[in-house]
C-alpha positions as CSV (number, residue, x, y, z in Angstrom):
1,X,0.0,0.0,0.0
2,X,1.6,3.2,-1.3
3,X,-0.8,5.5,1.2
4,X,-1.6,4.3,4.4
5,X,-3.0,7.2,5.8
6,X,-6.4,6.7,4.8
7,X,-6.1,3.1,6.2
8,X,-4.6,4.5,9.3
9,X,-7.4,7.2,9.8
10,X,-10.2,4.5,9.5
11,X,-8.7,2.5,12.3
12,X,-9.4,2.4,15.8
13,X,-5.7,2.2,16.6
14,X,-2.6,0.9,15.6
15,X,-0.2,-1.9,16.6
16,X,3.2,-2.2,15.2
17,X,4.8,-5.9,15.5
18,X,7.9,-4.8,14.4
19,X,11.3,-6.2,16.7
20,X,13.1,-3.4,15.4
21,X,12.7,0.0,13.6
22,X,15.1,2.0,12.8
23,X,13.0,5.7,14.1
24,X,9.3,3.9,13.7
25,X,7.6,6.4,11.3
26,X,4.7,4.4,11.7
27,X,4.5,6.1,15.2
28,X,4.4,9.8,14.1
29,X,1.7,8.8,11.2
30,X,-0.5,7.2,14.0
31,X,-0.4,10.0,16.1
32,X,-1.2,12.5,13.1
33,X,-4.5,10.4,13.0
34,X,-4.7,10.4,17.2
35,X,-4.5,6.9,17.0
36,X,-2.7,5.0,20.1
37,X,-0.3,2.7,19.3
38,X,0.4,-1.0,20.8
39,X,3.8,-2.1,20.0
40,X,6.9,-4.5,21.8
41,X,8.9,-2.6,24.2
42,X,11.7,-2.8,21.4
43,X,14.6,-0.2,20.3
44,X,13.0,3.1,18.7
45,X,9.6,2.4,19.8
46,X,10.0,2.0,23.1
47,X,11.9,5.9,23.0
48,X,9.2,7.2,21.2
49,X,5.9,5.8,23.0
50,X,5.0,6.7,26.8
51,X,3.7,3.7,27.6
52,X,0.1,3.8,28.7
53,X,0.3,7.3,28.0
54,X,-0.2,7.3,24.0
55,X,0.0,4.0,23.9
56,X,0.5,0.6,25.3
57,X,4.2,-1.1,25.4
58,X,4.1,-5.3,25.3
59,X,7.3,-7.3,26.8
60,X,9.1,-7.9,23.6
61,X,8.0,-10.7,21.5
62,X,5.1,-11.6,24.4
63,X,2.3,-12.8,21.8
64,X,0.1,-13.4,24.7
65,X,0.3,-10.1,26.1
66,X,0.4,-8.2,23.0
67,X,-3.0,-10.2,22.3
68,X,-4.6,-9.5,25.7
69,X,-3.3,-5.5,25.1
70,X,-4.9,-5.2,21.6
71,X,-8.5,-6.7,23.7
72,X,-8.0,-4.8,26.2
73,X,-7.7,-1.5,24.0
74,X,-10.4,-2.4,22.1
75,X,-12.6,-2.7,24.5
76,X,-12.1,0.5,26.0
77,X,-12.1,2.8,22.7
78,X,-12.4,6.1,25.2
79,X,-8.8,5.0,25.9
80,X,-7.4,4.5,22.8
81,X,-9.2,7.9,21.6
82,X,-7.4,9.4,24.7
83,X,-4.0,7.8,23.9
84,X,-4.2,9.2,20.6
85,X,-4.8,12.7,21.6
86,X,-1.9,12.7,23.6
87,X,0.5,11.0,21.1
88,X,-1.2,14.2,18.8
89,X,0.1,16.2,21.3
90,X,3.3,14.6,21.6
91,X,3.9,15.3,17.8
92,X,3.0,18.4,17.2
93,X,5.2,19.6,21.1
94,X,8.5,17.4,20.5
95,X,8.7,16.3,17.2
96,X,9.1,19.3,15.9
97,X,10.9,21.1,12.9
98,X,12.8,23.4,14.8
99,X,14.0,21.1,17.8
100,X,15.1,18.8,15.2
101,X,17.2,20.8,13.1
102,X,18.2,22.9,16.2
103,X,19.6,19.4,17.7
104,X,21.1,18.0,14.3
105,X,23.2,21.4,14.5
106,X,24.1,20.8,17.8
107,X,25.7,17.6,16.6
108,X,27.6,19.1,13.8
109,X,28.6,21.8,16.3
110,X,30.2,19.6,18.6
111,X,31.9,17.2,15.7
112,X,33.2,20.1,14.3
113,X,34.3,21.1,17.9
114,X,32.5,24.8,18.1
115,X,31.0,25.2,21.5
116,X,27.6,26.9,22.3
């Protein structure tokens, strides 16, 4: 699927099975739809979700678990809807343009040894 935001905006929430990710885009498109997220408490996802903030974090590769979180968020779609408000939030407060280049020229600044 070339789009998946229309896919994404129909959905109730979304859960990434992934092991690994190497940022987790998925994440940021889920949250521009205010959808929560259930994913394995794995590298990248685990640094970008609050767990059962804006979203729900599952013992890596638990099956079981992620099964009784997806139930469990299903049946209680006034927490997923409030998951993904805050994961909105989360977007549009920290993932921002100018934090993000303001940080990647910190970087550069301190390989290139400049200080502040």
């Amino acid at each position: 699927m070339r789009n998946p935001h229309p896919l994404v905006e129909q959905s109730q929430f979304t859960v990434v099975t992934s092991t690994w990710e190497g940022f987790g885009l998925i994440l940021l498109e889920s949250w521009l739809h205010k959808k929560a997220i259930v994913t394995f408490d794995a590298p990248a996802m685990n640094e970008v979700v609050d767990d059962n903030e804006n979203g729900l974090l599952v013992p890596f590769k638990n099956t079981d678990v992620l099964a009784e979180k997806i139930s469990w968020l299903y049946q209680h779609p006034e927490k997923a809807a409030e998951m993904g408000i805050k994961g909105f939030e989360k977007l549009h407060s920290f993932y921002t343009l100018k934090r993000m280049t303001d940080e990647t020229e910190e970087v550069y600044r301190l390989v290139m040894g400049e200080k502040n």
